[in-house]
C-alpha positions as CSV (number, residue, x, y, z in Angstrom):
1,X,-3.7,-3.4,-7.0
2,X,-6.9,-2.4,-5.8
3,X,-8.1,-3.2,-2.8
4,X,-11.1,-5.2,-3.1
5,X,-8.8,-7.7,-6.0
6,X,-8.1,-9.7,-3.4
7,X,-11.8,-9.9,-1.7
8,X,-13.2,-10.6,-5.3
9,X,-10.3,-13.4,-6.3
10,X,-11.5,-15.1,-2.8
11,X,-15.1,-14.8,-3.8
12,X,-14.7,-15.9,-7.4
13,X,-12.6,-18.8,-6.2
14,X,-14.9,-20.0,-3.2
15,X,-17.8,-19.6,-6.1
16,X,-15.8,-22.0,-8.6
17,X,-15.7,-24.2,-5.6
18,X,-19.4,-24.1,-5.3
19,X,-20.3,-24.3,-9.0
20,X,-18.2,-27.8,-8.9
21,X,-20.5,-28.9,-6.0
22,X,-23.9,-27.3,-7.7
23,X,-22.7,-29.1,-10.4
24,X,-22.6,-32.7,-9.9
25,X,-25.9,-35.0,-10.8
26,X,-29.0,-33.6,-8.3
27,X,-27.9,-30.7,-7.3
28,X,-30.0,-27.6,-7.6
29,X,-29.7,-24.9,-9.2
30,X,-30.8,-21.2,-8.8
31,X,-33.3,-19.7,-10.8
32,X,-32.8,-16.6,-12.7
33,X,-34.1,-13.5,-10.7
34,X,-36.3,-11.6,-12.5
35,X,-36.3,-7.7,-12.2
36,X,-38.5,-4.6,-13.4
37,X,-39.6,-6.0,-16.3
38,X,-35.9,-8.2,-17.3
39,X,-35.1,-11.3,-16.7
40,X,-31.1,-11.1,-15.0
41,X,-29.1,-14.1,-14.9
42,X,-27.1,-15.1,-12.2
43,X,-23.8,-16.3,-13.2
44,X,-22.8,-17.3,-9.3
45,X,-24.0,-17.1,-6.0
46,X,-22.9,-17.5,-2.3
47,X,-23.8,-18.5,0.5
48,X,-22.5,-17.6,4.3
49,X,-19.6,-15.4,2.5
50,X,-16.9,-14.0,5.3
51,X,-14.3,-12.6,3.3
52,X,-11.7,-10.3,5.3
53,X,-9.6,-7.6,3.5
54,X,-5.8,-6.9,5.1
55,X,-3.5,-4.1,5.0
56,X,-0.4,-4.3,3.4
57,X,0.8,-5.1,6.8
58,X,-0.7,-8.2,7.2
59,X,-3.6,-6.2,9.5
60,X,-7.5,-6.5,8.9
61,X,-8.7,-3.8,7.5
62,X,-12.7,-4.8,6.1
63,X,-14.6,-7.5,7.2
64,X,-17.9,-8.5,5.1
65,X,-20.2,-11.1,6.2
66,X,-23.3,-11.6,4.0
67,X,-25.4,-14.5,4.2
68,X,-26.0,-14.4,0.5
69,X,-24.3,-12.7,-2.7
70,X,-25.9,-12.9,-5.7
71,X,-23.3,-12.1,-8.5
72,X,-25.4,-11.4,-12.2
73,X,-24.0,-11.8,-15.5
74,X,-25.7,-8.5,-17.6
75,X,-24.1,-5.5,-15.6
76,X,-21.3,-7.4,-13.2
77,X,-22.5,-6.2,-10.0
78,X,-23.2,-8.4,-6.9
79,X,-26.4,-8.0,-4.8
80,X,-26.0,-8.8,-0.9
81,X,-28.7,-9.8,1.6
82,X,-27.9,-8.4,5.0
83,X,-24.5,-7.4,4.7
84,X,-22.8,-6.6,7.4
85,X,-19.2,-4.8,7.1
86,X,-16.7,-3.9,9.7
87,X,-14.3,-1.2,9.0
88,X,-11.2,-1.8,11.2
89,X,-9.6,1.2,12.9
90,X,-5.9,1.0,14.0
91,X,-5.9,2.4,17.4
92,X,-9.9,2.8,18.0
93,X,-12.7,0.1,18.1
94,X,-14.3,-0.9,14.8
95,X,-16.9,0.7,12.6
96,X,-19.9,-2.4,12.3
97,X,-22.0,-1.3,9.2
98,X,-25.1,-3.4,8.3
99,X,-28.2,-3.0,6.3
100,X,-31.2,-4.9,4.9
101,X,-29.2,-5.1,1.6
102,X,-26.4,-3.7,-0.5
103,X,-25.4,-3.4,-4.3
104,X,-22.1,-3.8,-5.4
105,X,-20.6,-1.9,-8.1
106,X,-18.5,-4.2,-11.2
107,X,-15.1,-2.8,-9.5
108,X,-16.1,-3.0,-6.0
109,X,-15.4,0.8,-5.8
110,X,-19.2,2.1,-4.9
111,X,-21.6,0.3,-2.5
112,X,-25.6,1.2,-2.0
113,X,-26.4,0.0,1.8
114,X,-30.4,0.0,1.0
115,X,-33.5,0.2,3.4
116,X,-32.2,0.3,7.0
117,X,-28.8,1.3,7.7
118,X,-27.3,0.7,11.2
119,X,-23.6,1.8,12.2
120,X,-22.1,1.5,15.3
121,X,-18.8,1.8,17.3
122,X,-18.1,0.8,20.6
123,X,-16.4,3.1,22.9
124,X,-13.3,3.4,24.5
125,X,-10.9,6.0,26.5
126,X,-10.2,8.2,23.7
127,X,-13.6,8.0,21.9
128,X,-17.1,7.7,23.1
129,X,-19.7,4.7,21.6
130,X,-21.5,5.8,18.6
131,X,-25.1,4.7,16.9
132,X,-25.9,5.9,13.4
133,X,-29.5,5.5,12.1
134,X,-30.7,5.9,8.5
135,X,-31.2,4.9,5.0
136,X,-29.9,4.4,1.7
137,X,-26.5,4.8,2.5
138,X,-23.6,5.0,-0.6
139,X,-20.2,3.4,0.7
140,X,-17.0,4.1,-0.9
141,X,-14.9,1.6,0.8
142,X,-11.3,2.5,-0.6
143,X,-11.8,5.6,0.5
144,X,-14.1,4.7,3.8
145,X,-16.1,7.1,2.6
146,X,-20.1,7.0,3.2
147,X,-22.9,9.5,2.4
148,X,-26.7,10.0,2.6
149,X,-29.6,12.1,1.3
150,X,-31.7,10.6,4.0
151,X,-32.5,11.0,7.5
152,X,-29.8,10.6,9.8
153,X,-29.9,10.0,13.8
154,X,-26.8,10.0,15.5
155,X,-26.2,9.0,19.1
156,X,-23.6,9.1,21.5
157,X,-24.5,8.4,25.5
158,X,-26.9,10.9,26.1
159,X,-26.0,13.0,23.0
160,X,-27.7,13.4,19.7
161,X,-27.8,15.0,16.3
162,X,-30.7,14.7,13.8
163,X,-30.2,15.4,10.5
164,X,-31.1,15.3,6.9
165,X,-27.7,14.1,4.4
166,X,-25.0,13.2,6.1
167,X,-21.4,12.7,4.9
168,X,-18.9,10.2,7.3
169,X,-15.1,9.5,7.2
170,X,-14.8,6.3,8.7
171,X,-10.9,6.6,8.6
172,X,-8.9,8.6,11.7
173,X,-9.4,11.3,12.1
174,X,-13.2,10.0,12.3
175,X,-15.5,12.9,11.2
176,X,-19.4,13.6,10.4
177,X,-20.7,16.1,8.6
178,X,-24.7,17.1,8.6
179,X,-26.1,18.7,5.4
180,X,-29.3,20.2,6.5
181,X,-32.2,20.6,9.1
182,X,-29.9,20.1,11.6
183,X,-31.2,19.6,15.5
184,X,-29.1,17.8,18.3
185,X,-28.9,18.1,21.9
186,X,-25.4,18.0,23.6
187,X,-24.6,17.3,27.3
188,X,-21.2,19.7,28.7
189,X,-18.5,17.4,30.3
């Protein structure tokens, strides 16, 4: 079973729940969002979604928190306002991904984080805090996989690395690795 099953039998049955509500006599109903030239349909939508994804241990292992997901009917894939997604780590603090917005493939397998991409992870003893800056960010979340063509600034106390493409293993052993143009500045401890 994939992963993101379980995630996407949540969301279809908090959305059933909210088509009965949207449903009933005066309630409102979304129009259909137009796009480059087509009209797409939405075939359900949420609002305020918090849907957590578990190991098969019982342990978290994705958080996403959106406050709205747009699900359309013509191509099966799921838009996302301001998503924001934590990737739990087992013995290291948490990844926290978030973007202006995201596109979800049918299968929940790829992810595009558009405009502003922020990711961050607090420190601790065995691994300093880390701030990622960029753009247009693909996510493959079974894999916690993420890449980039764009800019990329990454931090880490008074460290830095600028870069242009970037590719980022999210899952111990954590790992970055800078395509091109390459500059950084790195403090001896």
């Amino acid at each position: 079973m994939r992963p993101y099953r379980p995630v996407l039998a949540l969301v279809l049955t908090i959305a059933a729940a909210a088509s009965w509500w949207l449903a009933r006599p005066g309630a409102e109903t979304p129009p259909p969002v137009a796009r480059t030239g087509t009209q797409r349909t939405i075939d359900y939508y949420v609002n305020g979604l918090d849907a957590t994804r578990m190991t098969e241990a019982g342990v978290p292992a994705h958080r996403l928190r959106t406050p709205k997901l747009r699900h359309f009917t013509d191509d099966d894939t799921s838009e996302l306002e301001q998503p924001h997604l934590t990737v739990f780590q087992a013995e290291a603090p948490p990844w926290e991904v978030d973007s202006e917005q995201a596109w979800v493939s049918p299968d929940g397998s790829l992810i595009l984080l558009q405009g502003d991409v922020l990711i961050t992870r607090k420190g601790s003893a065995d691994n300093p805090p880390m701030h990622i800056v960029t753009s247009n960010l693909r996510v493959q979340p079974e894999q916690d996989y993420a890449e980039t063509d764009e800019k990329v600034r990454v931090s880490s106390e008074s460290d830095w690395v600028d870069s242009i493409g970037m590719q980022a293993w999210m899952r111990p052993p954590s790992r970055l690795k800078f395509l091109s143009q390459v500059e950084g500045y790195y403090v001896p401890r």
